[in-house]
N, C-alpha and C positions, 0 to 999 in steps of 0.2 A: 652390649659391650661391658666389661669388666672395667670397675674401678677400688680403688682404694685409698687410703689416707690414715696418717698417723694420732691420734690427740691422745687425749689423759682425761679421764673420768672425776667428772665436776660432784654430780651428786645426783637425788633423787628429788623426784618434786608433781605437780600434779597438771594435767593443762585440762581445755575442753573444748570439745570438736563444734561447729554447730548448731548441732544439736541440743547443745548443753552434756552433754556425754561426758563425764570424768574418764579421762587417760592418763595411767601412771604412765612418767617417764624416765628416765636416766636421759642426763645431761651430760654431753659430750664436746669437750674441745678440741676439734677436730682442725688438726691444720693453722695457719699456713705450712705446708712441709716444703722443702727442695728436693728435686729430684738429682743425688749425689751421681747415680752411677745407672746407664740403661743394661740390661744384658740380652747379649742376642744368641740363638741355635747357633752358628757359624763360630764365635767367640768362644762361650763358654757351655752349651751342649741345653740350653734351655732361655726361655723367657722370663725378665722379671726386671720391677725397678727399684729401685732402691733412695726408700726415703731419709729425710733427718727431718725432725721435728726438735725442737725449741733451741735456740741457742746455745751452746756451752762457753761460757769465759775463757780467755785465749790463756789467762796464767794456772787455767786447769785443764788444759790442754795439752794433753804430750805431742811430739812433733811428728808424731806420725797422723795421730787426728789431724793435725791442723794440715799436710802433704796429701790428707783424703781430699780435702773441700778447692784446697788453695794451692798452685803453683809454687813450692818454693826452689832457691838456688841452692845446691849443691852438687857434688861434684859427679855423683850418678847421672844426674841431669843434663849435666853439661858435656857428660859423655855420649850418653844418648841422642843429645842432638849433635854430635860430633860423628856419630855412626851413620848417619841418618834416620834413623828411627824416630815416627812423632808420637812426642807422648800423648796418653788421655785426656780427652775433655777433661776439666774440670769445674765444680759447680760456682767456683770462688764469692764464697760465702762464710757466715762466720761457722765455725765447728758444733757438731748438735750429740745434744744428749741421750735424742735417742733413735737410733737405728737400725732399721728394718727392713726385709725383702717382702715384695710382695709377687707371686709370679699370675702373670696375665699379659695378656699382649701389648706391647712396647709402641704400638702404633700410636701415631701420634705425641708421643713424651722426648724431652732434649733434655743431658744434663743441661741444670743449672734453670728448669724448668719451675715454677710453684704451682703447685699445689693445692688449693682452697677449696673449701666445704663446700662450693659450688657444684662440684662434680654429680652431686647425690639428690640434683634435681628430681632427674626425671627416674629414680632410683625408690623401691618400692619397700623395697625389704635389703636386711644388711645381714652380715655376719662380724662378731665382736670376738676377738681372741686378747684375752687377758691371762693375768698371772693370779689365782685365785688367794685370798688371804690366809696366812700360814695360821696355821694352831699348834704347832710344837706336837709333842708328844700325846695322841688322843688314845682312852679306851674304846673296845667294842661297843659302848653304847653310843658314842658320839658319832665316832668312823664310823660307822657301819649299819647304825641304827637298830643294835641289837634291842632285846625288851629286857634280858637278864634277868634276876634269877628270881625266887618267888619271895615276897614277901610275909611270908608263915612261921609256923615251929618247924625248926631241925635245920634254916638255913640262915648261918650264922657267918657275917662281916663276911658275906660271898655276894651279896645282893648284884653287882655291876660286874662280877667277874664273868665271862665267856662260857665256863663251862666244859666240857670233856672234848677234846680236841685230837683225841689217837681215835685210831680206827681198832681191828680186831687181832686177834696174835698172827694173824694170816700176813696183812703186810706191814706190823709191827714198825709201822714210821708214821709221820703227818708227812702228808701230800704237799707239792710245793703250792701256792697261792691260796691255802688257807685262810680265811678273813678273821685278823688277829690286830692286837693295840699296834702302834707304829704310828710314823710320821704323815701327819696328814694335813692337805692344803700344801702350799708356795709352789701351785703343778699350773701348768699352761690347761688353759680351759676354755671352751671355742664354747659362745654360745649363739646358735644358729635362726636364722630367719625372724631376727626382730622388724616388728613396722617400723619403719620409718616416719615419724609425726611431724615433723618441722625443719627445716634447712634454713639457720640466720648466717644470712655472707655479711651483715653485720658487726657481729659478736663473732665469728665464727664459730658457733654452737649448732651441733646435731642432737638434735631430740627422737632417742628411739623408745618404743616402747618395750616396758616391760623392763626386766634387772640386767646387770653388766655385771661378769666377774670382777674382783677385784678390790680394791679399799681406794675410797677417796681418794685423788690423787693420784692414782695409778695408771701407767702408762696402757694402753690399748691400740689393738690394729682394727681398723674398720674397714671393710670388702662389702660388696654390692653379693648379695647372696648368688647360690646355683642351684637352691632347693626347689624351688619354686618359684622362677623367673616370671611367669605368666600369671600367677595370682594377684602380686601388687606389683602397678605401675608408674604410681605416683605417691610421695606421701600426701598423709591422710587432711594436713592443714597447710594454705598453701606460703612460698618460703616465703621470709624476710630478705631484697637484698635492697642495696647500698641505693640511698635517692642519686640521682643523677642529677648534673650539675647545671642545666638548663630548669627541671623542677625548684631546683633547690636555691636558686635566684629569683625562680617566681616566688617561694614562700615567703622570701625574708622579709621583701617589703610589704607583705600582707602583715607579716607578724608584728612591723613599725608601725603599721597604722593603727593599728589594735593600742599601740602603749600610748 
């Protein structure tokens, strides 16, 4: 079964399996999300739900954000239920910052449903789609990894430049997608079948291994991979979740006796 979940990329850091094994990870806060809107074939001609991750302030909320989550009165509305027609579920929740579709089967999910890092239990490998960090205006050697030009006599304040980019008098033009300076980074960037290390229902933090597009802070969509479903089954450490509340009235009075 496919799952997914919204969070924003914490940072990097290092953990260790058993073993003693060093595993880089990127740290992920994943969730709580709500689930705004389901979509169904019959509806709208496909599968998918539709998350919001963090809250947004209601006085930076236009009023159509805030008519996405929350029931309001006006006079469309009232028409509406004057016609007969019922409106849509809503999630009536506060307005979120950041929102996104993710498509996979709807079974199981209710607007106004959450969402928690819990999902990526039994979840082996993921897939991270971020927005990769911009660089403005890059040369060939950056973009593109060129080597440029030689460092000797006869080649002069050309060292990083590209080089002869026309072809011959034959078809007397550059071809179109030439690998040339331009705008590089701030593109969506899917990086595919990370492990999965640790699930804290916690903290809400997903520990995957290996890098995350994107710069600190930056928002991310995280999906149960399709690459290779059958390779990983479990993350590799196992998760952190929440003491339960018969545990957690036996510790206290352990923890009195102790002071």
């Amino acid at each position: 079964m496919m799952v997914g979940i919204l969070g924003r990329k914490v940072g990097m850091t290092q953990v260790f399996d058993q073993s003693g094994k060093s595993i880089p990870v990127t740290i992920i806060q994943a969730g709580p999300c709500h689930v705004l809107q389901v979509k169904t074939v019959e509806r709208d001609g496909y599968e998918a739900i539709q998350l919001g991750f963090l809250d947004k302030p209601r006085r930076l909320a236009i009023r159509a954000e805030r008519g996405h989550v929350a029931r309001l009165d006006s006079k469309r509305q009232r028409a509406l239920v004057a016609a007969g027609i019922t409106p849509p579920p809503k999630a009536d929740c506060e307005p979120k910052r950041f929102i996104q579709e993710i498509r996979f089967s709807t079974a199981g999910y209710n607007v106004g449903q959450v969402v928690t890092v819990g999902v990526f239990k039994q979840v082996g490998a993921v897939d991270v789609i971020g927005t990769s960090k911009g660089r403005g205006t890059a040369g060939v050697m950056k973009r593109h990894n060129f080597r440029g030009q030689r460092a000797s006599h006869g080649v002069k304040k050309v060292h990083r430049h590209p080089g002869s980019i026309g072809c011959n008098s034959d078809p007397h033009h550059v071809f179109k997608g030439r690998r040339m300076a331009g705008h590089y980074g701030a593109a969506r960037c899917t990086v595919r079948n990370l492990r999965v290390v640790q699930v804290d229902e916690v903290n809400n933090l997903l520990l995957v291994c290996g890098a995350v597009p994107g710069p600190n802070g930056g928002f991310v969509i995280v999906r149960s991979t399709n690459k290779l479903p059958a390779k990983h089954r479990e993350p590799i450490l196992p998760p952190i979740i929440p003491q339960s509340t018969e545990l957690r009235a036996e510790a206290e009075p352990a923890a009195g006796e102790m002071n």
